[in-house]
N, C-alpha and C positions, 0 to 999 in steps of 0.2 A: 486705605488702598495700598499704600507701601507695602504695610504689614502683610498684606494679601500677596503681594507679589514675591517678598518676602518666602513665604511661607510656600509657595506652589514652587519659586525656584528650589528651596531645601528639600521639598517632595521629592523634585525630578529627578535630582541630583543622588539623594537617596535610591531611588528608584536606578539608574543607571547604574551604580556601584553595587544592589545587588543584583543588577544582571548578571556584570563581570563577574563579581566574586561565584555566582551561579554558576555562568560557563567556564570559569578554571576548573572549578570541582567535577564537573560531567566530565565520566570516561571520553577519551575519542573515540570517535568511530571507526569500525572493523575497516582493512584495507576492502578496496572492492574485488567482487569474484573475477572479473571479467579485466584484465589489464590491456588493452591497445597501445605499444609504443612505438612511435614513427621518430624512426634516425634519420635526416637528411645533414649530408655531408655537401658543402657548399663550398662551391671553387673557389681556388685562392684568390684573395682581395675583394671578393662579393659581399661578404658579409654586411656593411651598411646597405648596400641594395637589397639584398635579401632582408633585414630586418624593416621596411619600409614595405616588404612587400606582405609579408607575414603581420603587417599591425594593415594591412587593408582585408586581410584572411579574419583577422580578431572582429573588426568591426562588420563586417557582413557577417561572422557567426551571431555579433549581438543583436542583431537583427532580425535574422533568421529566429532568433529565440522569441524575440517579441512578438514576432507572430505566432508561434507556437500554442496553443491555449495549455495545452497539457505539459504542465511542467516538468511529469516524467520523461518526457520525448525530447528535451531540450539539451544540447549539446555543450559540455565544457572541457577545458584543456587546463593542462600543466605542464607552461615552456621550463626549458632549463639549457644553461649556457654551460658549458665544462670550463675546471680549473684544473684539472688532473685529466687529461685526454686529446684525444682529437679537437683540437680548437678551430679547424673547420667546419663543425659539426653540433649542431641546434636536436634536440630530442623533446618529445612530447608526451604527455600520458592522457591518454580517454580512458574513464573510467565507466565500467556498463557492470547491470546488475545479472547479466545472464548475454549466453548469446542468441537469444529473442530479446534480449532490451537492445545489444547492438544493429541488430534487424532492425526494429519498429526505429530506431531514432535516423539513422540511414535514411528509411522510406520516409520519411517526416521531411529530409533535408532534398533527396532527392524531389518530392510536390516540390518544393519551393523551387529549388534551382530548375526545375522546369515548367512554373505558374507565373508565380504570383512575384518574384524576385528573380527572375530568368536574366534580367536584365543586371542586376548587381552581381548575381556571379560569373555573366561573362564580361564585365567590368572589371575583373580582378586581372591585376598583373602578372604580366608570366614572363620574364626576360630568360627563360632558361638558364639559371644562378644553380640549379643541383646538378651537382656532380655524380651523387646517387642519391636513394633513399630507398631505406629497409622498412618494412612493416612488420611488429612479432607480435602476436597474440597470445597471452599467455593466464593462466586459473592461480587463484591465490591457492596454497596449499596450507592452510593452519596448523594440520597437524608435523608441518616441519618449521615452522616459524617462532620466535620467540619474542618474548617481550611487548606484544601485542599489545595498545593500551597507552604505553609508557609515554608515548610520545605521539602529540598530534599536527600531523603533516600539516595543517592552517598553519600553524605556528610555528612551520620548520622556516627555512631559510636556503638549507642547502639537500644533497642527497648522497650519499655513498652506494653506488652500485657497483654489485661481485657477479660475474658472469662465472657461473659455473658448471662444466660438461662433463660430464661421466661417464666412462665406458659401461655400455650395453649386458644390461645384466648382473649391475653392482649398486645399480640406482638403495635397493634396501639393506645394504650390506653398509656404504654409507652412511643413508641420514641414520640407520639404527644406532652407530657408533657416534653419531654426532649428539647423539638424544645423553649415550648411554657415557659417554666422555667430557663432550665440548661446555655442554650444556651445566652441567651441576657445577664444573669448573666457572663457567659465566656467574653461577648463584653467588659465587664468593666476594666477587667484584663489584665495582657500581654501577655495572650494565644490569644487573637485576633488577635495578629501580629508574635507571637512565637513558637506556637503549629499547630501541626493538627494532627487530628486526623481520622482515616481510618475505618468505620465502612464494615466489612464484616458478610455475612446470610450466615452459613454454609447449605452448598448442601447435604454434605453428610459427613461418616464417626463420627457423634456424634449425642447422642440423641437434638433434637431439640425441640420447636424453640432455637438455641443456635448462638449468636454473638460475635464476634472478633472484640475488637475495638484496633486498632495497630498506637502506637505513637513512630514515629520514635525521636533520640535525637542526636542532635551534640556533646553534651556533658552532663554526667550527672550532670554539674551542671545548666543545663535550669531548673531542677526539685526544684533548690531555690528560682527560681527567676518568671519562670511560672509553678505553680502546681494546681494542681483540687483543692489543701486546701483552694486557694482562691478563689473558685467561691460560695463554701454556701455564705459565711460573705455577698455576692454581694446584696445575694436574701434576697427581703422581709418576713417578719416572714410570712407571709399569703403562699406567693409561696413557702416555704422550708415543710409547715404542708402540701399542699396540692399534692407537691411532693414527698414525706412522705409516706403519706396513698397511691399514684399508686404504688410508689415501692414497699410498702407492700403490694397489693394486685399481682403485675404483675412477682416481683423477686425469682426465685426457690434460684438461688445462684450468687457470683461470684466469679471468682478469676484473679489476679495481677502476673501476673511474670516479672521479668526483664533482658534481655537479654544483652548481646555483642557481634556485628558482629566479626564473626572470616573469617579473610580473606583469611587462609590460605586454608578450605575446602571449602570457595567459589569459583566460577568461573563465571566472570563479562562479560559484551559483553563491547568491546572498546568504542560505546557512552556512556555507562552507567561511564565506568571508567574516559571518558576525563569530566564528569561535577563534578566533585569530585577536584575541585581547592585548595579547603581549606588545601588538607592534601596531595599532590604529592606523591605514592608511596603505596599508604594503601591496597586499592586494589593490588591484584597480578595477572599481564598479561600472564605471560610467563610461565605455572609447570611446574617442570621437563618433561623432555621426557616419555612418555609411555612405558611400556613396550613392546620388542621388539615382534613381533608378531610372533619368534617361541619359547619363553618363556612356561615355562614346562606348563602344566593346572595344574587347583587347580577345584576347585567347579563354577560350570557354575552360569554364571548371565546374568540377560535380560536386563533390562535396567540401564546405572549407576544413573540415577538420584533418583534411588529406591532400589538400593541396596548398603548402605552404608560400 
């Protein structure tokens, strides 16, 4: 009998070590087409009221999911806390396969917050804690993105986001110089093998043309060892002057902020959490329970993934 137990623990254990070893080796998965990011900027000293109010938002989404039967229609997020920015200010990412997959999942949350859970989501807390909030809907754009691959967002930690606007009429004057300069200069370095980077065209919700280029990080220290510092030195003085003068003809502005996934106002779907090997645990499966559905009402809400 020992030997038996023995022998089924060695199985499992086996069995478990090639899963991981399996899931490191699998590419990651493409960024999604469809980007949803909500900035809410939260008045000074709110912030624990506000994060109290956003983990009673997390647990009605996991709810809402449980009833869902179609696992395509079910809704998740990806909170991040800034360490470089506005530290008023909590951002989100919905990811959707199209904008008919962010329709159908909408209409999915909308039945419920007026069926069948009408009562948990005007259960949710609303103490008026934002000061504002933005919504930008924005398309991956592959063919301006690099290093696609390299790195899988399960397993990142942090985020570098580049807000970048370009005057009108220079959008291909740009990335063509960025393709034909920036890029073979990147090839030299160890962001060829260590970075990627995610160019998104914002659709809507900011003056445009306006792009999001989002570098996921495993840890902030990949930014000592691969960083953009190292790709001028790369380029010849000819390609640095002559990408130079298109950025000065094409760049209105930019700006850098720097993020940290917070896992706790996230809410992951189970494949996304099992490729996340490196750090067992970070992600969070299970919130607390929802509240009960004859919980007194407070201020009605329509959908949680937009009402923090």
């Amino acid at each position: 009998m020992k030997k038996l137990l023995l022998l089924l623990s060695t199985l499992c254990l086996f069995l478990l070590t090639v899963a991981q070893v399996a899931a490191q080796s699998m590419p990651a998965p493409p960024p999604p087409p469809i980007l949803l990011i909500t900035r809410e900027e939260i008045k000074p000293g709110k912030m624990p009221a506000h994060t109290e109010e956003a983990l009673a938002n997390v647990r009605v989404m996991a709810k809402a999911n449980s009833m869902i039967a179609d696992r395509n229609l079910r809704n998740y997020r990806l909170a991040m806390s800034p360490i470089a920015g506005n530290q008023n200010e909590v951002t989100y990412f919905f990811a959707y396969g199209s904008f008919a997959d962010m329709e159908n999942k909408n209409k999915e949350v909308d039945k419920l917050s007026s069926g069948m859970m009408k009562a948990d989501y005007e259960a949710l807390p609303d103490h008026e804690l934002h000061a504002a909030q933005t919504d930008i809907i924005s398309a991956f754009r592959p063919d301006l993105s690099y290093g696609i691959g390299n790195v899988d967002i399960a397993q990142a930690r942090y985020m570098v986001m580049t807000m970048l606007r370009l005057k009108p009429g220079h959008e291909d004057e740009y990335w063509e110089a960025s393709k034909k300069f920036v890029n073979p200069a990147r090839d030299k370095t160890p962001l060829k093998t260590l970075a990627s980077y995610a160019v998104y065209q914002v659709r809507g919700g900011m003056p445009g043309p306006t792009y999001l280029t989002l570098r996921v990080l495993k840890t902030l220290a990949d930014l000592d060892t691969a960083s953009m510092t190292l790709v001028r030195p790369m380029m010849s003085k000819s390609d640095r002057e002559e990408m130079d003068k298109i950025a000065d003809r094409a760049v209105v502005l930019t700006t850098t902020n720097y993020y940290a996934f917070n896992p706790r106002l996230s809410l992951v779907a189970p494949e996304f959490m099992a490729r996340d090997t490196s750090s067992p645990g970070f992600w969070i499966a299970n919130p607390a329970p929802a509240m009960p559905s004859n919980a007194s009402s407070g201020k009605a809400g329509t959908r949680p993934q937009k009402k923090q």
